[in-house]
Every structure is written in structure tokens, then in C-alpha cells.
C-alpha positions in Angstrom: 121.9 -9.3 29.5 123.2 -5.7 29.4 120.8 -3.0 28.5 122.0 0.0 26.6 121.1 3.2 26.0 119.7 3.2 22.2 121.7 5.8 20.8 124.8 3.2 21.5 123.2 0.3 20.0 124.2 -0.4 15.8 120.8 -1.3 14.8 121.9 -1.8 11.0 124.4 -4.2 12.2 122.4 -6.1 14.5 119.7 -6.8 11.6 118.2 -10.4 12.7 119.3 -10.0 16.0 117.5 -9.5 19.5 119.2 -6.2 21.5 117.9 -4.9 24.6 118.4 -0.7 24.9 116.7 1.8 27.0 114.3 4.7 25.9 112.4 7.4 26.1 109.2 6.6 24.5 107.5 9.5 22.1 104.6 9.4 19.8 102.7 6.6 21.4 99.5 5.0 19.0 97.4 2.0 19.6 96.3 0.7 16.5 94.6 -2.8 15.4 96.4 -5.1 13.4 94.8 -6.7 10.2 91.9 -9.0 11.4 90.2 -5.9 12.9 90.7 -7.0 16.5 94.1 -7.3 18.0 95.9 -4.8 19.0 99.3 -3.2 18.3 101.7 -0.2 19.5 103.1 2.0 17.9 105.9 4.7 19.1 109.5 6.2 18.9 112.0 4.6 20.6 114.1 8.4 21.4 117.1 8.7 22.8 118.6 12.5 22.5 119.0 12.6 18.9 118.2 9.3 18.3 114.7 8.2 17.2 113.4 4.7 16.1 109.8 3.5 14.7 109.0 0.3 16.7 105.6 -1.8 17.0 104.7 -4.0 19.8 102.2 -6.6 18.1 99.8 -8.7 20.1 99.8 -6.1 23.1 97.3 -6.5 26.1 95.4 -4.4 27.8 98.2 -3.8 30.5 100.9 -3.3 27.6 98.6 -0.5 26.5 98.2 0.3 30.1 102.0 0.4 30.8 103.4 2.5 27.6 103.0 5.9 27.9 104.5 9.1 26.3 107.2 10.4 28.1 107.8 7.3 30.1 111.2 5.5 30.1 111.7 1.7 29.0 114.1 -1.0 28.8 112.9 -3.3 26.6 114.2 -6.5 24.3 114.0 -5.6 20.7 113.9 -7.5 17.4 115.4 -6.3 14.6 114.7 -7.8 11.3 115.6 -6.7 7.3 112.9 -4.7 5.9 113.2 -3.3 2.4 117.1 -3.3 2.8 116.5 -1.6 5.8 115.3 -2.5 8.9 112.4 -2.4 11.4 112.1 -3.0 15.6 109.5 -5.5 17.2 109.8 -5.2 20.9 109.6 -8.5 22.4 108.9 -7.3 25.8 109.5 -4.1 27.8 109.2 -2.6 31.1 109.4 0.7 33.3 113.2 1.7 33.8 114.3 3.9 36.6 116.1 6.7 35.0 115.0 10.3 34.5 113.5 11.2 31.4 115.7 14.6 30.7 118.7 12.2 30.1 116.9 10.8 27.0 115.3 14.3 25.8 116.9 16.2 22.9 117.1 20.1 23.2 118.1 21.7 20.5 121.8 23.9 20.2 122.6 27.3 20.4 119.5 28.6 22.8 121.9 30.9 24.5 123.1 32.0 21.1 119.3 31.7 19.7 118.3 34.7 22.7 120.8 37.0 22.1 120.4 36.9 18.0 116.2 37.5 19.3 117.9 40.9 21.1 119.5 42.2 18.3 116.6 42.0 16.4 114.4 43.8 19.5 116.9 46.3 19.4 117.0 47.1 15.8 113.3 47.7 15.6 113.4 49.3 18.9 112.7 53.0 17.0 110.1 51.7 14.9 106.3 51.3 14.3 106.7 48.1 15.1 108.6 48.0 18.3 105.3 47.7 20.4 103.3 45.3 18.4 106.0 42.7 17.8 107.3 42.8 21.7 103.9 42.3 22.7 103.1 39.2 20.5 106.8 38.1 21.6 106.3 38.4 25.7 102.5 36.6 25.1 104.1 33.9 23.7 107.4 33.8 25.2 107.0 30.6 27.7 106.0 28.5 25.1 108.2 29.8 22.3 111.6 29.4 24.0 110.2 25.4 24.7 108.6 24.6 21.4 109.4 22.2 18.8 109.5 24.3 15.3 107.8 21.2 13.5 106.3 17.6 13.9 109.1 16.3 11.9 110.8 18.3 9.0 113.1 20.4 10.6 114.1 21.4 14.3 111.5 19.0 15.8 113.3 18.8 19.2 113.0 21.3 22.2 113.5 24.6 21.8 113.8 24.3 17.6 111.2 27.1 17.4 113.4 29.5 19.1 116.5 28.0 17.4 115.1 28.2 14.0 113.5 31.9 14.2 117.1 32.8 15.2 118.2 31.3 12.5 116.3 32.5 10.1 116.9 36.4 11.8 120.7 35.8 11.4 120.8 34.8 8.1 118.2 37.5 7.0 120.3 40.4 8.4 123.2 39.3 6.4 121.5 39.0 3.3 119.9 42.4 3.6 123.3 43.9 4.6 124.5 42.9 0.7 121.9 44.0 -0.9 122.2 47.5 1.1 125.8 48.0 0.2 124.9 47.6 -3.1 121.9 49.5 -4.1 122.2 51.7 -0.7 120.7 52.0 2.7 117.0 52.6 2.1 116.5 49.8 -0.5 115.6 47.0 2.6 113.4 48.3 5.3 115.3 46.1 8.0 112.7 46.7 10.9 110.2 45.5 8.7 112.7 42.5 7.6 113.6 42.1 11.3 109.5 42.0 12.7 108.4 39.8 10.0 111.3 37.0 11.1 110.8 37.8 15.0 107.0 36.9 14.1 106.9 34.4 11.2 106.5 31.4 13.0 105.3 32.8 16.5 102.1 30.9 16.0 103.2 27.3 16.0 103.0 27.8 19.6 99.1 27.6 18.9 99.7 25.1 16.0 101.6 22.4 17.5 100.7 20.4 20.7 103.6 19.7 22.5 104.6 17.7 25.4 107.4 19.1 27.3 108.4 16.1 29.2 109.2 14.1 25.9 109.5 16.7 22.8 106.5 14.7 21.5 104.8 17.2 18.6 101.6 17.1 17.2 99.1 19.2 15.4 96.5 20.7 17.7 92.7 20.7 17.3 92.6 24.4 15.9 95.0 23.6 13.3 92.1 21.6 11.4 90.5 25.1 11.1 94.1 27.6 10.6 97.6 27.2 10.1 100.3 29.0 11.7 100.0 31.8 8.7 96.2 32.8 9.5 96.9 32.5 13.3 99.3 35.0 12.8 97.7 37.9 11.0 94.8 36.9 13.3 97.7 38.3 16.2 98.7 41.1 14.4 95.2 42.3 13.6 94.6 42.3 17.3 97.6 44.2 18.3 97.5 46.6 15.8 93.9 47.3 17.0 95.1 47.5 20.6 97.7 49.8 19.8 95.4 51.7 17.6 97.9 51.6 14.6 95.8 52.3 11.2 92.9 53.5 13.7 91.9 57.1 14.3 92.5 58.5 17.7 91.4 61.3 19.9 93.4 63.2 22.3 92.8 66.7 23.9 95.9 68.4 24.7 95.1 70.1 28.0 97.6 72.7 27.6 95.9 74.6 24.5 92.9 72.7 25.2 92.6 71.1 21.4 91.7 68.0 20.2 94.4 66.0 18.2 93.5 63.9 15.4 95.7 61.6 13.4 96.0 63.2 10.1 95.5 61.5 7.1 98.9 61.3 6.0 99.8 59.0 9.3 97.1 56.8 9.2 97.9 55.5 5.7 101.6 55.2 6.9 100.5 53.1 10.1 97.9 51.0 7.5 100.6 50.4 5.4 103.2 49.3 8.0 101.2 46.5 9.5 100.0 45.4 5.6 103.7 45.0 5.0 104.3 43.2 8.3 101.3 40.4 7.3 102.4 40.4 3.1 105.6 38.9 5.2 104.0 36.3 7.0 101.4 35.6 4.6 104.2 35.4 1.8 107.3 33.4 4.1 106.3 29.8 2.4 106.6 30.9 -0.4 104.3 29.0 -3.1 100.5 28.2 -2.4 101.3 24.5 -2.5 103.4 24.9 0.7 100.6 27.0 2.5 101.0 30.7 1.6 98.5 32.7 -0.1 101.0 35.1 -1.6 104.2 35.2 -3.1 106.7 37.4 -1.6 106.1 40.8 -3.4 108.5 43.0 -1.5 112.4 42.2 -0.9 112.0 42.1 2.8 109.2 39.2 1.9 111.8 37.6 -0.5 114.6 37.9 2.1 112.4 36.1 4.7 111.3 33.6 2.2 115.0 32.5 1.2 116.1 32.5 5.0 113.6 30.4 6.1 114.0 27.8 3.3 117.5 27.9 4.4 117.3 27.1 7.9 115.3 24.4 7.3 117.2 23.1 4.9 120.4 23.3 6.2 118.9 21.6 9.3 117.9 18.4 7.1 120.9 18.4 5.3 123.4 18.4 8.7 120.4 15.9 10.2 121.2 13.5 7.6 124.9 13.9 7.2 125.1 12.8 10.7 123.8 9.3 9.8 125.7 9.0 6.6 129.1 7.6 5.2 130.8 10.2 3.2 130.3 9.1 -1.0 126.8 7.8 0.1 123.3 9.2 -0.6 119.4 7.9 0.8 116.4 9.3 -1.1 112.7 9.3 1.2 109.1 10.2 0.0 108.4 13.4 1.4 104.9 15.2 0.7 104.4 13.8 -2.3 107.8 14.1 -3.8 111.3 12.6 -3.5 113.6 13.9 -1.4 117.4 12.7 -2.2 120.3 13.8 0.1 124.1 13.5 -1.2 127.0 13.3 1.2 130.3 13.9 -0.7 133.6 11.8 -0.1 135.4 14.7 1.4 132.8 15.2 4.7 
């Protein structure tokens, strides 16, 4: 028999058939099937952008032994009709000699994804928040130019954090640059607009557990306690206080020996600058129900809001065009609600 890679394997048309692909395995469980005792597996067959739920009933102790996340397989797999769908049964597998990068998707545009970060350094460059935000940035950099933006909903592959924040930058800036031509320069603060998108999602990299040899994303252990939003604010609180913005400071110039204070009028501009800067990360989901305390109360906050929603989006949308005939829709349960994607006849 020939093994293929899975992304080159037709699983809908193979439905009652037995194929044999290669894989990257992600998302690994062991679970016990329904009399309490034996054992099952469960885990994503991946292949680049290619990802398919498979169980491996009955499995031993040296199955469980043998599949583990980030490992590579070839394997014989059983596809049977499920709900006018499918589902995979692996019959058998073993380790396969191939290195694991082949079968691990990045996401596009990273090159693209630094610059657009730049730009955005560059326009806040002048302003309050030039230090804070470049300091949250470089103590998270490793790990936000790597990370997955999400377990599943939208850029869940490798380096979707960075992808998606310059995203959500890009698409910001333009939308503040109509607004400003129409009601005039001052009516977006686009530092403000620029720190809030650099930042809004910086803390996923404290979220999210994720393995960099597969992509493999989970929530970590603090995220029972916070979400991204708190573990944010907790960020900026900590920086601000570092930097001494909102604080009073002493200084003695030693030329006229006297002692400088901050005067009144500052401190409430530096206390309101880094309120503003956490209303937008507090605010960026939007609704209570998807995990922000606040609604967007400012139009930076609004801005941020929209572009977000839009990246994600837009990610779905082009996710799911790319397994769909043109005139054809599919509808999933998602959170609670149902979640219907169209792809028109001319695509």
C-alpha cells in the first residue's frame, strides 16, 4: 500500500473505505470508552492546513505509549458516514520517519505581520505610550511572534497571534484615517488607537499553552483564574507603575538646586492616558457575553472593537471557503449558537 500525506487524501470520497495517510499528530486525549474501562484515543490527524478528528478504540498500553503530540504517523484509517459526514478510526498506526516542520502550519504574512507592528511603534513613537507598550512588546516578544491567536476560532496555527494583531492594526488605521478626514485630525487619538491594538491580545501568550513543535493550543492553568483581558491591565498596571506614569515624582535639578514635582495638571493627563489605554482592552470584545466588562465608550475603543471582529471573521470566512464548492453553505454549533457560512456561485 502507498501512504499519503493527508492533506492529499479525499476523505469525503473515500467514505466506507480504508486509506493509509501520514500525519502530524496534535491534541492528543486518552479517554475510556463506555463500559468505564477500555480505553480510547483521541487526536488531530494535521497536515499543514489540514486537520482531522480521529479515535483509536480498544488502544493498549503501548498505543498510548506510542502516540504522542508532535510525533509523526502513518497509519491505516477507516472512514465511515457519520451524520452525512464522516468520521476516522485508525486501524493501526506507527512512527514515520519524516520531520515534523513538513506537516506544521505557520500562518501567512509574518514578514508582512512585522513590518505593519513597526509602523505602529513608530507612530506612537512621540507619545505617552511609546515606553510602556515597547516594554510589554519586547517581554513578550519570543513568544508572541510563535503563538497561536486561539485554540480554535480563528488563526490557531503558528504565528496567528502576530498575524492577527497585525491585522487588526492595519485595518484600524484605515478606519481611523476616514473618520479623520471627515470630522478632522483630532477626533481619533491614533496613538491611543495604535497602543490598544499593539497590546489587545499580548496576553494570550500567558493564556494559551502552546507547543511549538506541533501548533497544539490549549488553555493554561492561570486561565481558570484570568483571561487574556485581566492579564493585561494586570501588565499595564505594572508598567505604568514602573515608568511612574499617574505616580508623583521627585527630582532635584542640580543646577538651581530645586526640587521638581509633577504638577497636578500632568498627573491627571498621565492617569488618564493609561485609563484610556485599559477602557481599550477591557472594551475590545465587545459585549459581556464574549468576555469584556465594558462596552467600547470611546471611538478608538469602537475602532478596535470592529477591527478585531473583522480579522477574525474574515479569517473563518476564507477558512471555510477553502473547503467549500461555490453555491454551497455548512452551518456548525458554535458557543451556543449556530454559525452558518455561505459561499456564493461566483467564488
Amino acid at each position: 500500500m502507498e501512504y499519503l500525506h493527508i492533506r492529499e487524501i479525499d476523505f469525503q470520497a473515500n467514505i466506507n473505505q480504508r486509506v493509509f495517510g501520514i500525519f502530524l499528530a496534535r491534541d492528543v486525549e486518552v479517554r475510556t470508552q463506555k463500559d468505564g474501562v477500555t480505553k480510547f484515543l483521541s487526536l488531530n490527524m494535521c497536515d499543514k492546513d489540514v486537520k482531522v478528528d480521529v479515535k483509536k478504540f480498544g488502544a493498549t498500553e503501548a498505543d498510548i505509549e506510542k502516540m504522542k503530540n508532535g510525533g509523526v504517523y502513518c497509519a491505516a484509517i477507516d472512514i465511515k458516514e457519520y451524520k452525512g459526514s464522516y468520521s476516522c478510526v485508525l486501524y493501526n498506526f506507527d512512527h514515520f520517519a519524516e520531520d515534523p516542520s513538513n506537516f506544521i502550519e505557520w500562518a501567512e504574512g509574518m514578514d508582512d505581520a512585522q513590518e505593519i507592528i513597526q509602523h505602529a511603534l513608530a507612530i506612537i513613537s512621540e507619545s505617552i505610550y511609546k515606553d510602556l507598550v515597547y516594554n510589554i512588546l519586547i517581554a513578550n516578544w519570543q513568544d508572541f511572534c510563535t503563538w497561536t491567536a486561539a485554540s480554535s476560532l480563528h488563526h490557531n496555527m503558528l504565528g496567528g497571534l502576530l498575524v492577527h494583531t497585525a491585522e487588526v492594526i492595519a485595518q484600524a488605521e484605515q478606519i481611523a484615517d476616514f473618520w479623520e478626514e471627515k470630522y478632522g485630525p483630532n477626533f481619533i487619538n491614533k496613538p491611543l488607537l495604535m497602543s490598544g491594538a499593539l497590546l489587545h491580545d499580548i496576553a494570550k501568550t500567558q493564556e494559551l499553552d502552546v507547543d511549538r513543535f506541533s501548533g497544539s493550543t490549549s488553555y493554561s492553568t492561570q486561565a481558570a483564574l484570568e483571561t487574556h483581558i485581566t492579564m493585561c491591565i494586570s501588565m499595564i498596571d505594572v508598567e505604568a507603575y514602573k515608568l511612574q506614569l499617574g505616580y508623583q515624582t521627585y527630582t532635584i535639578n542640580e543646577i538651581n538646586e530645586k526640587e521638581e514635582i509633577k504638577s497636578t495638571e500632568q498627573l491627571s493627563s498621565e492617569k488618564e492616558a493609561v485609563s484610556l489605554l485599559k477602557h481599550m482592552i477591557i472594551s475590545h470584545h465587545g459585549k459581556p457575553e464574549w468576555g469584556s466588562p465594558l462596552p467600547p465608550n470611546c471611538p478608538e475603543a469602537y475602532i478596535l472593537n470592529t477591527a478585531d471582529l473583522l480579522s477574525a471573521e474574515m479569517f473563518r470566512y476564507n477558512k471555510n471557503f477553502n473547503s467549500m464548492d461555490a453555491g454551497t453553505s455548512n452551518s456548525v454549533w458554535l458557543s451556543g449558537n449556530m454559525v452558518s457560512t455561505y459561499k456564493d456561485s461566483t467564488k
